[in-house]
N, CA and C atoms as a LAMMPS dump frame, in Angstrom:
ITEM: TIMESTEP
0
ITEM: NUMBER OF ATOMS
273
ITEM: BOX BOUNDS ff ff ff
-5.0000000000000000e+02 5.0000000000000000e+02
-5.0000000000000000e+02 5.0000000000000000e+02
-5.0000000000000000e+02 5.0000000000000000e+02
ITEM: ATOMS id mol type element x y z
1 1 1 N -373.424 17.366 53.343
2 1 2 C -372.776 18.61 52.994
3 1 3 C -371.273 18.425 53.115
4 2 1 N -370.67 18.784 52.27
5 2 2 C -369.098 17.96 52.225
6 2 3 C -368.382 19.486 51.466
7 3 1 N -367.34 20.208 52.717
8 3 2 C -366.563 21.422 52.323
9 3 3 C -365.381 20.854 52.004
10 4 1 N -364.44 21.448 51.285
11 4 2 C -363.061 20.878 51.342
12 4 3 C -362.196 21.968 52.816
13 5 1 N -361.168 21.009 53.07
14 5 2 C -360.582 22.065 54.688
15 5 3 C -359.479 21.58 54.121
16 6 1 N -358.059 22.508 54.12
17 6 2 C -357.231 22.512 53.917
18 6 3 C -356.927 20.534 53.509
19 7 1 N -357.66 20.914 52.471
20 7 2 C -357.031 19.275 51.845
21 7 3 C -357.603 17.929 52.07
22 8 1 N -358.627 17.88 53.524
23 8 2 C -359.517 17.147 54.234
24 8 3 C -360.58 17.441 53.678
25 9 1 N -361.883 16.593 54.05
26 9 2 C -363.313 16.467 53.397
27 9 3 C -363.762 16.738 55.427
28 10 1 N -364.767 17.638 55.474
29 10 2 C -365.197 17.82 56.589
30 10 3 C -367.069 17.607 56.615
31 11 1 N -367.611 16.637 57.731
32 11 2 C -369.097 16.601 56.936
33 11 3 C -369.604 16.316 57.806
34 12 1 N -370.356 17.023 58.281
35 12 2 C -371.691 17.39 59.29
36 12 3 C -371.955 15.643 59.699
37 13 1 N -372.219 14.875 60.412
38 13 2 C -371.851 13.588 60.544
39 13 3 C -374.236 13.565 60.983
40 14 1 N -374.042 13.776 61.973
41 14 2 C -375.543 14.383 62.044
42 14 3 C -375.826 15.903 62.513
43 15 1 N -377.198 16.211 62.379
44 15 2 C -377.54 17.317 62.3
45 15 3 C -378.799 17.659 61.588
46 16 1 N -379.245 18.878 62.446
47 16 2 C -380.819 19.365 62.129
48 16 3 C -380.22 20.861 62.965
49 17 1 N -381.871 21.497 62.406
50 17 2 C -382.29 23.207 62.979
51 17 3 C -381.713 23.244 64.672
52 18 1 N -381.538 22.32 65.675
53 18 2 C -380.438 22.546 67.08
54 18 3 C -379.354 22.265 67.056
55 19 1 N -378.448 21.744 66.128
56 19 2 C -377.283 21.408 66.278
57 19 3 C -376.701 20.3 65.541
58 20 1 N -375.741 19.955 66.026
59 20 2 C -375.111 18.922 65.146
60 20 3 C -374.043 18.653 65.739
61 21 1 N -373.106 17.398 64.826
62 21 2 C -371.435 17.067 65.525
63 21 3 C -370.883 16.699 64.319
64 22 1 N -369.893 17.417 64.624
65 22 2 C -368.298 17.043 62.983
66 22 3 C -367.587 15.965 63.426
67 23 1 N -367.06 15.126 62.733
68 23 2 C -366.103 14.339 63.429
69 23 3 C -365.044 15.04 63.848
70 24 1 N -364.165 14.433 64.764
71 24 2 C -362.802 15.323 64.971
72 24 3 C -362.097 14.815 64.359
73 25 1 N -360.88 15.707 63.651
74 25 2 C -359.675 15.638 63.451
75 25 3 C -358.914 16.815 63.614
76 26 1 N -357.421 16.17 63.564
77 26 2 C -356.636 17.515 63.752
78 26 3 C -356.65 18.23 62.76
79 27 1 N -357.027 17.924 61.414
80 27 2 C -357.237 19.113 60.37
81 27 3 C -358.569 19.953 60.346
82 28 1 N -359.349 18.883 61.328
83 28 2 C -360.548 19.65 61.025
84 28 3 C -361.064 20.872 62.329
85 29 1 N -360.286 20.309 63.113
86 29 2 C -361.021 21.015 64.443
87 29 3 C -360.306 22.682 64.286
88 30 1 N -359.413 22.89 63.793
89 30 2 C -359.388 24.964 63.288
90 30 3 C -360.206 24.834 62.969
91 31 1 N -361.146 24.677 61.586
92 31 2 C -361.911 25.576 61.149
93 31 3 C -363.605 24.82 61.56
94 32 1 N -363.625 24.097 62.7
95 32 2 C -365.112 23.677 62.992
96 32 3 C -365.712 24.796 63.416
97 33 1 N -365.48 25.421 63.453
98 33 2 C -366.306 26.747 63.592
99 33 3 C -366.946 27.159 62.899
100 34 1 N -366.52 27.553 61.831
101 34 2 C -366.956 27.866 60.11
102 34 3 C -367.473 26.983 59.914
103 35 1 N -367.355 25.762 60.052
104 35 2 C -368.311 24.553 59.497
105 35 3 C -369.383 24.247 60.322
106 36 1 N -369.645 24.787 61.355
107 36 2 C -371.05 24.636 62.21
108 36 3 C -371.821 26.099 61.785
109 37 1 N -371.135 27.173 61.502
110 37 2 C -371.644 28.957 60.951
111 37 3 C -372.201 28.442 59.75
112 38 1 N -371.385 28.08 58.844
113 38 2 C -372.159 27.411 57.443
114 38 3 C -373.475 26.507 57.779
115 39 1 N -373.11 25.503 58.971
116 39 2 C -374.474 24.854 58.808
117 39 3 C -375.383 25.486 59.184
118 40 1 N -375.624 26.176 60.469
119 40 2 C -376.746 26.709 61.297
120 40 3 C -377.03 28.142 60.8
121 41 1 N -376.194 28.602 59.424
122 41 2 C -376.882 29.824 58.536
123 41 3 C -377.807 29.215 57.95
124 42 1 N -378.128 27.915 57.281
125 42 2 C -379.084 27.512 56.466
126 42 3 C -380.257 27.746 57.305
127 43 1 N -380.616 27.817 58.279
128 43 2 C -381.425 28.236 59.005
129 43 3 C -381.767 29.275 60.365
130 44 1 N -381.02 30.025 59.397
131 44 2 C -380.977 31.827 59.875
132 44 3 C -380.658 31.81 61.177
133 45 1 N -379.669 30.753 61.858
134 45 2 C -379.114 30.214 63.001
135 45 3 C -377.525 30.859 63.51
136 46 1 N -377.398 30.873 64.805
137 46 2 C -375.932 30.737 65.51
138 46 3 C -375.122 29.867 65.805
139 47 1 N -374.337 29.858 65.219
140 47 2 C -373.513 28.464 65.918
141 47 3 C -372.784 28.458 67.513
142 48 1 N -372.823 27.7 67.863
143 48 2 C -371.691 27.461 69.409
144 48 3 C -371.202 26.013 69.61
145 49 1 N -369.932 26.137 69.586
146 49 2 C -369.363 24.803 70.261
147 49 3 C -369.772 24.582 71.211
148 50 1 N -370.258 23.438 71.576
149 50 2 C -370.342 22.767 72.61
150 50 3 C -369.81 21.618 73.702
151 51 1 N -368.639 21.128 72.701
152 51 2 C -368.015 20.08 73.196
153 51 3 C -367.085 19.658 72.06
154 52 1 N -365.654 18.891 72.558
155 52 2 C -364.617 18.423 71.771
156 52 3 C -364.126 17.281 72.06
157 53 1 N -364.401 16.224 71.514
158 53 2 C -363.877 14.788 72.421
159 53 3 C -362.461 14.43 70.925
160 54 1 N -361.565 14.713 71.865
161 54 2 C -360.081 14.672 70.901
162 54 3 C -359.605 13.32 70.994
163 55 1 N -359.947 12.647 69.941
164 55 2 C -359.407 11.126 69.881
165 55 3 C -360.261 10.864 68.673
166 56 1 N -359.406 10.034 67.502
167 56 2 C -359.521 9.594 66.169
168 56 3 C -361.515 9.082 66.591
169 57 1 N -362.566 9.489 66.033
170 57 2 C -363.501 8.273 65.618
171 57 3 C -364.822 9.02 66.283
172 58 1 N -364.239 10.533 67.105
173 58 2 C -365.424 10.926 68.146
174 58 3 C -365.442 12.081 67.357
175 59 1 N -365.882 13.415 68.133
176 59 2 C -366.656 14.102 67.527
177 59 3 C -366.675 15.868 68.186
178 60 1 N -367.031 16.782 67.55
179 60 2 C -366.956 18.478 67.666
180 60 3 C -368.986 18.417 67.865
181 61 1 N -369.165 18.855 68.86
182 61 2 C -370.44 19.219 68.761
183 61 3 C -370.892 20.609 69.035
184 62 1 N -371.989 20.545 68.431
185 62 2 C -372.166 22.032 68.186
186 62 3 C -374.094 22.312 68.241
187 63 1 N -374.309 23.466 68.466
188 63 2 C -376.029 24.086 68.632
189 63 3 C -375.991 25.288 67.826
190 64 1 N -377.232 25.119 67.311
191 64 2 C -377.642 26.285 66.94
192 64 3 C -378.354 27.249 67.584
193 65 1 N -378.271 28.19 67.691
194 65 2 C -378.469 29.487 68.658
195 65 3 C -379.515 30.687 67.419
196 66 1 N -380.596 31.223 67.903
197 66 2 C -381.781 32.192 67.014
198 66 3 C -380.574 33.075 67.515
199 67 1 N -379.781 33.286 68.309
200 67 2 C -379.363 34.83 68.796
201 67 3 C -377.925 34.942 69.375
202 68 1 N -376.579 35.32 68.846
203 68 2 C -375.679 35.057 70.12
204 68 3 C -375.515 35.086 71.64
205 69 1 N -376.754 36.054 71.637
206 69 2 C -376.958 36.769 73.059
207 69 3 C -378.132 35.856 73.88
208 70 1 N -378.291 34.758 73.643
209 70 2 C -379.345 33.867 74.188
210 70 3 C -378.897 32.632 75.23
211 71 1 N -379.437 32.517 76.041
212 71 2 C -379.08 31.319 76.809
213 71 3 C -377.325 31.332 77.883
214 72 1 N -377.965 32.741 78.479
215 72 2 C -376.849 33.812 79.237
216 72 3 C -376.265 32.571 80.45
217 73 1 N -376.981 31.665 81.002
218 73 2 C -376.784 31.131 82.272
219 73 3 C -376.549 29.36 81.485
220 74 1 N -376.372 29.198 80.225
221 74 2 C -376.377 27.962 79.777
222 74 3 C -374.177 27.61 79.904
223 75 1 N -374.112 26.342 79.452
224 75 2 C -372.594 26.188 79.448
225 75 3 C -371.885 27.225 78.744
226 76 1 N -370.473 27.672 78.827
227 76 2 C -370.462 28.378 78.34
228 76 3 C -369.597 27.635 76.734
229 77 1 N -369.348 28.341 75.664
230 77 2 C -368.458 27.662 73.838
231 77 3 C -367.361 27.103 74.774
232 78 1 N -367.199 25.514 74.078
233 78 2 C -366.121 25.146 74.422
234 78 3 C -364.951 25.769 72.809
235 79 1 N -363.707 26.045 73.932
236 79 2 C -362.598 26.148 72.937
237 79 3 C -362.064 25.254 72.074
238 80 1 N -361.813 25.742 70.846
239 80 2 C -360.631 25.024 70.375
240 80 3 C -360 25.11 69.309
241 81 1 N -358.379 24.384 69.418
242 81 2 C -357.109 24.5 69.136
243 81 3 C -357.44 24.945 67.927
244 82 1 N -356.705 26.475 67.548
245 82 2 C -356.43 26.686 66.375
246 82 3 C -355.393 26.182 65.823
247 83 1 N -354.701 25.874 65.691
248 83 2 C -353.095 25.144 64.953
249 83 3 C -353.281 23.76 64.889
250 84 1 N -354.824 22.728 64.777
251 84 2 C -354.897 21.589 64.715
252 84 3 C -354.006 20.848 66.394
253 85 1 N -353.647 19.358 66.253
254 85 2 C -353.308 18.741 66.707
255 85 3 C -351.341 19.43 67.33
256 86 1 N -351.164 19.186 68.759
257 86 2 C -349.783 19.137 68.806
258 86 3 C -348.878 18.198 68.444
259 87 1 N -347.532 18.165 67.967
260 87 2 C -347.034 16.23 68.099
261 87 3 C -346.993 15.669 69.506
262 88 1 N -347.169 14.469 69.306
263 88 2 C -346.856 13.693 70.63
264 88 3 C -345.677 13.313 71.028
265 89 1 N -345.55 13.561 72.439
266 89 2 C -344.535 13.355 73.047
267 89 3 C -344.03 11.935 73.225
268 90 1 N -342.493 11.823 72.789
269 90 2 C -342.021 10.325 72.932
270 90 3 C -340.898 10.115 73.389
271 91 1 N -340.98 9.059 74.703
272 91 2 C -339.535 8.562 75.579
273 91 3 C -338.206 8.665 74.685
């Protein structure tokens, strides 16, 4: 499944009916949200972040949820950066 994101190709890397992981990038991680909602609607699903490992090659993971209101005592959505990547700081 391949969306266009502001100019980037963003694509479900794996994934089924519990979840899945996007690769990370700084263009992609704003709108991984929408791109895990798109996936886990195909199967009348919720999305939730679950994890963000920020470094070129790793990955946005994500679950699908029957209910937002389910799994009250589980981890709670990990955040993340709307404005993509910050610059890096240099001596």
């Amino acid at each position: 499944m391949l969306l266009p994101v502001c100019g980037a190709q963003a694509q479900i890397y794996s994934g089924n009916d519990t979840g899945g992981i996007i690769p990370w990038s700084c263009q992609i991680e704003p709108v991984a949200g929408r791109i895990a909602a798109g996936f886990c609607a195909r199967y009348n699903k919720y999305a939730r972040i679950t994890g963000a490992q920020r470094h070129l090659g790793d990955f946005i993971s994500f679950e699908c949820l029957w209910s937002p209101h389910v799994d009250t005592y589980a981890r709670p959505a990990v955040p993340l950066y709307s404005r993509g990547c910050s610059p890096l700081l240099t001596k």
